[in-house]
N, C-alpha and C positions, 0 to 999 in steps of 0.2 A: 339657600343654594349658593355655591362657591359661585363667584362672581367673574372669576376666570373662565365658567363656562358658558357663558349668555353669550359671546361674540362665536363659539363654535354652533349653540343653538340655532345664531343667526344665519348663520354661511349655511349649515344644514339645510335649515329650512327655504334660501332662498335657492338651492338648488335642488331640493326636492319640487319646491314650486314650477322650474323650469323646468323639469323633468316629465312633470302632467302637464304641463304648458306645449311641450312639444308631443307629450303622445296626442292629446286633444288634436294637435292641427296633421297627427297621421293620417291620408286617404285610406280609403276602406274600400274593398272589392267589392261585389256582391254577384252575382250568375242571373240573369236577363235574360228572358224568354224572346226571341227573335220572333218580328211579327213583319206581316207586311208592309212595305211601306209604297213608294211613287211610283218604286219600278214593276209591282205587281199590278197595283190596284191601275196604272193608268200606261203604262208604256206595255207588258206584256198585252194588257187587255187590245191592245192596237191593231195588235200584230196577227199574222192568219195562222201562226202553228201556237196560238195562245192555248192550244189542245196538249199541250206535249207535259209528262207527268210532270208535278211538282215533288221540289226535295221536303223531306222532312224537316220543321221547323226543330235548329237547335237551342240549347242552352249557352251565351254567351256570359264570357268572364268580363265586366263591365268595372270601368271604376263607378263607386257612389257617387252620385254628383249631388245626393239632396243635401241644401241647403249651401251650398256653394254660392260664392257671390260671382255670376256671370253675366258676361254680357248679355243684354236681352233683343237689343234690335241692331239693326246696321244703321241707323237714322244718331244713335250715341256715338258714330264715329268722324273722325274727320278724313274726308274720301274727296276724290276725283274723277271727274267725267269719265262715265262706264255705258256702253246701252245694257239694257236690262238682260238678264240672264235668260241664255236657250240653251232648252235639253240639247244634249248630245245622242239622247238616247239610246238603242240597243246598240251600241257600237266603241270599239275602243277608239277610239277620235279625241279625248280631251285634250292631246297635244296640242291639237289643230283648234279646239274652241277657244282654249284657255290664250294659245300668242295672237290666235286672232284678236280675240278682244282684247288685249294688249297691245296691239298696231292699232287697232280703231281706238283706243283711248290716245295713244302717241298722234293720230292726224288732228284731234280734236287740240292734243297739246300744242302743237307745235304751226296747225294751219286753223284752226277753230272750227272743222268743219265737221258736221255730225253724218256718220257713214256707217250703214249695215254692212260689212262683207260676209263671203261665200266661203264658208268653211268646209263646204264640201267639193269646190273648187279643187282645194289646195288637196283635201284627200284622194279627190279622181287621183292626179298626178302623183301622188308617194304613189298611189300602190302600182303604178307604170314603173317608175324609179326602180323599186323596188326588183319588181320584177324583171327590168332589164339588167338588175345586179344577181338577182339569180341564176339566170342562163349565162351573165359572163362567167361567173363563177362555179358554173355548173353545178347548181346548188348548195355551194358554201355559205351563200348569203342567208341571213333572215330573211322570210316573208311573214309579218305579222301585222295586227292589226296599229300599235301600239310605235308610237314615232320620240321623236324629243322637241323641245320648242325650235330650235336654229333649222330644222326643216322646213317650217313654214318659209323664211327670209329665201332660204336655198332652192325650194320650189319656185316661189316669186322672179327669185333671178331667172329661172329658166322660164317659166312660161305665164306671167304677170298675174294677174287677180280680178277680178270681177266681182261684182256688189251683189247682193243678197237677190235682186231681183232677175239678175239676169243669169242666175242659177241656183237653184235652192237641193238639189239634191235627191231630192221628195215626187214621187209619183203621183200624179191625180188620185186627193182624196185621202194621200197620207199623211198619217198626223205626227208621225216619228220616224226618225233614221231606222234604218234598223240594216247592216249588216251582214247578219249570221248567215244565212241562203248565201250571197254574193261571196263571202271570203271562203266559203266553203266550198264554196264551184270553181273561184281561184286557186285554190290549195290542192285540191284533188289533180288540177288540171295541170298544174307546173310539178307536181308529182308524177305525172303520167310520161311526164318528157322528161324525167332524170331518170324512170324507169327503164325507160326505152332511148337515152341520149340522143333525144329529137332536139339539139339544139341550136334550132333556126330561131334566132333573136325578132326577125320582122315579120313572121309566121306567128311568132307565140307572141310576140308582145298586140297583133291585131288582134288575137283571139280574148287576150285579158280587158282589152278595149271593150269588144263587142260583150263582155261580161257585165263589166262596169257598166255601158252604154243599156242595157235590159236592164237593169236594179234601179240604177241613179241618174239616167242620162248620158247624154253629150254632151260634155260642156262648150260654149257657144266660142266661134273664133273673131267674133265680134257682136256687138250690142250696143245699142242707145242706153244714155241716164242723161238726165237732166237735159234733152232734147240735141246732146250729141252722140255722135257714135265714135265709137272706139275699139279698138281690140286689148285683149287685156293687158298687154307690157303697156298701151298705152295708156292707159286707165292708172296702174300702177305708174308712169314715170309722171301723166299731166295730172292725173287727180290728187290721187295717196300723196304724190313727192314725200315719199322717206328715201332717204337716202340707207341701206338696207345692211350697209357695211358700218351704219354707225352703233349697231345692238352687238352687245357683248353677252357670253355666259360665263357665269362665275361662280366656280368649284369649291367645293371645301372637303376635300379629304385626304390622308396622311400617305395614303397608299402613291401615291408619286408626288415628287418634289414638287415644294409650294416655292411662285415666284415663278413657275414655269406654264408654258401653256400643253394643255397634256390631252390626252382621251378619256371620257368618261368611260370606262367601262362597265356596259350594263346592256343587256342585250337593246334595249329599244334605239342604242346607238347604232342604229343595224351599218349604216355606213362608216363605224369605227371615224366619227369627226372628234379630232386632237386641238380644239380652237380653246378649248374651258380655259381659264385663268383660275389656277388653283391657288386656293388664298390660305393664310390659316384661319379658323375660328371665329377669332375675335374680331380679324380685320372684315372678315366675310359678314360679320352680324352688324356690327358698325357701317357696312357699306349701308348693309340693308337698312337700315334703321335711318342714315342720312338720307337714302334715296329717297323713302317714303314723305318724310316731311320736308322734304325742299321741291315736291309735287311730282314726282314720277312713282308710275305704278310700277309692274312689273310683273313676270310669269314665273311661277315657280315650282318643281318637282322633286316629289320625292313620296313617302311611305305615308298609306292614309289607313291602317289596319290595327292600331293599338287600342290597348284598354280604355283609354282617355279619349280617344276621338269617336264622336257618339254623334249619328246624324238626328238623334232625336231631342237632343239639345243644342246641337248645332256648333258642340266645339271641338277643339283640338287641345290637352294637357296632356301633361305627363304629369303619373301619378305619383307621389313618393315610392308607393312600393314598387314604383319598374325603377325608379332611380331619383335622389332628391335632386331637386334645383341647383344646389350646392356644388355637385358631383358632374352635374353635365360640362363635360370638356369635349376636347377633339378625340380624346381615347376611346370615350364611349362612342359618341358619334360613329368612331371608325371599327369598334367591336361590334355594335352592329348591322354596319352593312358588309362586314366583312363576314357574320355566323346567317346573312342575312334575314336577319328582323326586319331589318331595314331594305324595304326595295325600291326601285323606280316606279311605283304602280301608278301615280297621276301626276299630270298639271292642272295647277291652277291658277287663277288671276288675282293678284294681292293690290287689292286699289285701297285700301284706307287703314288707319290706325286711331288709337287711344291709350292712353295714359292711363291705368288702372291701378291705383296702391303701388304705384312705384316702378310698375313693370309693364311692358307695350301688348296690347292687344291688335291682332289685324283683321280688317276685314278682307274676307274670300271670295272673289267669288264664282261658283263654280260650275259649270255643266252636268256633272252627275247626277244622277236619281235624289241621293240622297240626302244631298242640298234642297229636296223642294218637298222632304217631307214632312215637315212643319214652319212654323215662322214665317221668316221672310224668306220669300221660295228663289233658289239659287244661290244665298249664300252660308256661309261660315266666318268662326271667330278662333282665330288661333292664338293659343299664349305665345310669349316670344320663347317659352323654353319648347315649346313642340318643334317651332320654325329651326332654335339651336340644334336639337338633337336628330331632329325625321327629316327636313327637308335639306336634299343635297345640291341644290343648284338654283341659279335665279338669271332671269337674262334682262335685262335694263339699256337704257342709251348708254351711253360712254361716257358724256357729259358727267353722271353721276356717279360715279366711279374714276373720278380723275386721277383722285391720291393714291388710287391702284393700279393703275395702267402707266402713272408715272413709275412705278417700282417694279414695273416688269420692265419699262425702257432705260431705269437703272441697271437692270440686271444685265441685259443684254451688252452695255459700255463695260 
C-alpha cells in the first residue's frame, strides 16, 4: 500500500468514528400510551362530579428516556429550606403555590422562621381584583383562572396574608382545591352583566364575594397564631417582615428591548404589569445559575408541554430532535414563543441544584398533579437546557441580581 495513503485512511476513519459517535448519542421519539396518573386516581376521585365522562386515552409523542443517565431523587441535590409540597389541585392556582412557597422559603432565609401560608388567601382576592377590573373595563379585562408570580407580592400589598391555619380554602372534609363549579358561577355571572351592561361595581363585586365565600369561605379579618392576634397586613408587616418591593422578575425575550423594564405579554398578565427586567439570554441564565448557588430559591414560569418533559420520570429535556444543545440561543427561545410552542402554562418553585457531566440540573418543585405521580411526590428535575429554552421568567430578591439591576441604572444615566 502507497504509504501516502495511511494518514487519509487515518482522518477517514477518525471521522467516520465521530460520525456514529454522534448518531449513537441522537434522542429517539417513541408514541406512549397516556395512562392515568395523581390527578385521576386521587384528585378527580375527590371531587362530587367525579361522574362526568372521561376522554379517550391518547397516544403521546414522547422523547425515549430508556437508558438515560437522570437524576433519580431530590435528596442528590443541593437545595434550601422549602416545606413540603401541596397539591394545588383541581384549580389553575400554581402561580399562587409556586411564590408562595417561594416567600416561605425567603422568611425562613432571611428571619429563620418556618411558616405554612394561605394560598388560597392570596387567590380569594385576584379573582375580586380581577373582577373589579372587568366591570371597569367593561369587560376588556381577563377573568381567568391562571395569574403570574408578582400578583402574590401585589395582592399582599393590598390586603396582607395569613398562615395556613387561619384559612385553608377547603370545606369541611375536603381533601382538594377544586375550582371548576366556583369559576364557572364567576364567569357565567360577570357574563350576564356585560350582557345586559349592569355595571354596578359594588353590586357585582358582593355578588363574586358571596360566590367565593359558598366554595372556599371568608377569609378572616383577623386571627390568632402563636397566641396573638392579628389581622393580616399585620401578620404580613410583624411576622413575614419582607419587605415586598425587594422581589424582582426577570425576562428574557427579544420581542422588546433588553436593558429595559417592559410587559410581559401573555394573557395571565391580565393586569398588563410592565415591572420585568428584560435581559438577554446568557445574562438571564447566568443570573439564574448565581442565584441558586449563593442560597436563593426562586419562582419560575413558563412551558411544561414538550416531548422531553415527562411526569413519569419526573424531568424536563430537550431532545435533540426538537433542537440540539448547541443551537439553543435567544432566537429559538424567541421562535417559539412567538409560533407559540412556548407558552406561560405554569409556575414553579426552583429550590436546588447539581452538577451533572458538566451541565446544572435543578430541582422543582411543584403543585401539579403530575409531580406526585411517582418518586418523590411534588417534585421535578429540569436540565438547564429546558430552563434556557421553555422557561421565560424567574422572580428572586434583588440582592441576587445586583450586576443586573446595576445595568438597567446604567441605562437609565
Amino acid at each position: 500500500m502507497n504509504n501516502s495513503v495511511i494518514p487519509l485512511l487515518v482522518v477517514f476513519s477518525f471521522f467516520f468514528s465521530i460520525s456514529i459517535l454522534s448518531q449513537d448519542e441522537t434522542d429517539k421519539g417513541i408514541f406512549v400510551q397516556e395512562k392515568d396518573g395523581y390527578y385521576q386516581n386521587e384528585i378527580l376521585k375527590s371531587v362530587e362530579d367525579f361522574a362526568e365522562p372521561k376522554e379517550k386515552k391518547k397516544k403521546l409523542f414522547k422523547l425515549d428516556f430508556y437508558g438515560m443517565d437522570l437524576p433519580k431523587s431530590k435528596d442528590e441535590f443541593t437545595s434550601y429550606w422549602f416545606n413540603e409540597p401541596v397539591s394545588q389541585g383541581r384549580t389553575g392556582t400554581c402561580w399562587c403555590f409556586s411564590t408562595t412557597s417561594f416567600f416561605e422559603s425567603e422568611v425562613y432565609r432571611l428571619h429563620g422562621k418556618k411558616v405554612k401560608l394561605s394560598e388560597m388567601y392570596t387567590a380569594y382576592w385576584e379573582y375580586v381584583e380581577k373582577a373589579k377590573r372587568f366591570i371597569k373595563e367593561r369587560g376588556s379585562s381577563a377573568f381567568a383562572e391562571g395569574s403570574e408570580a408578582n400578583a402574590v407580592p401585589r395582592i399582599w400589598k393590598l390586603y396582607g396574608i395569613v398562615p395556613i391555619e387561619a384559612y385553608t380554602g377547603l370545606q369541611p372534609g375536603q381533601k382538594f382545591h377544586d375550582h371548576k363549579a366556583m369559576f364557572k358561577e364567576m364567569k357565567k355571572y360577570l357574563k350576564s352583566i356585560q350582557s345586559t351592561n349592569a355595571w354596578n361595581e359594588e353590586e357585582a363585586i358582593t355578588v363574586i364575594k358571596s360566590i367565593l365565600n359558598h366554595y372556599i369561605g371568608e377569609p378572616p379579618s383577623e386571627f390568632y397564631f402563636e397566641s396573638k392576634k392579628y389581622s393580616p397586613n399585620e401578620f404580613l408587616n410583624e411576622y413575614i417582615q419582607l419587605n415586598l418591593d425587594d422581589y424582582v422578575d426577570i425576562l428574557s425575550y427579544m420581542q422588546q428591548p433588553y436593558y429595559q423594564q417592559v410587559e410581559y405579554e401573555v394573557p395571565d398578565n391580565w393586569w398588563h404589569s410592565d415591572i420585568y427586567y428584560n435581559v438577554p439570554l446568557n445574562a438571564f441564565m447566568d443570573a439564574l445559575k448565581n442565584a441558586i448557588r449563593n442560597g436563593y430559591t426562586m419562582t419560575i414560569g413558563g412551558d411544561v408541554s414538550e416531548a422531553g418533559y415527562d411526569s413519569w420520570n419526573k424531568v424536563g429535556v430537550i431532545p435533540t430532535f426538537d433542537i440540539p444543545s448547541e443551537y439553543i440561543d435567544e432566537s429559538a427561545r424567541q421562535f417559539r414563543f412567538s409560533n407559540k410552542t412556548t407558552t406561560d402554562d405554569h409556575g414553579i418553585h426552583l429550590v436546588g441544584y447539581i452538577e451533572k457531566d458538566g451541565v446544572d440540573w435543578y430541582l422543582i418543585k411543584d403543585s401539579g398533579s403530575g409531580s406526585r405521580n411517582i418518586g418523590d411526590k411534588g417534585f421535578y428535575f429540569y436540565h438547564e437546557d429546558y430552563i434556557k429554552l421553555k422557561i421565560m421568567d424567574f422572580m428572586v430578591h434583588k440582592d441576587a441580581v445586583e450586576n443586573i439591576l446595576k445595568k438597567f441604572k446604567e441605562q437609565i444615566k
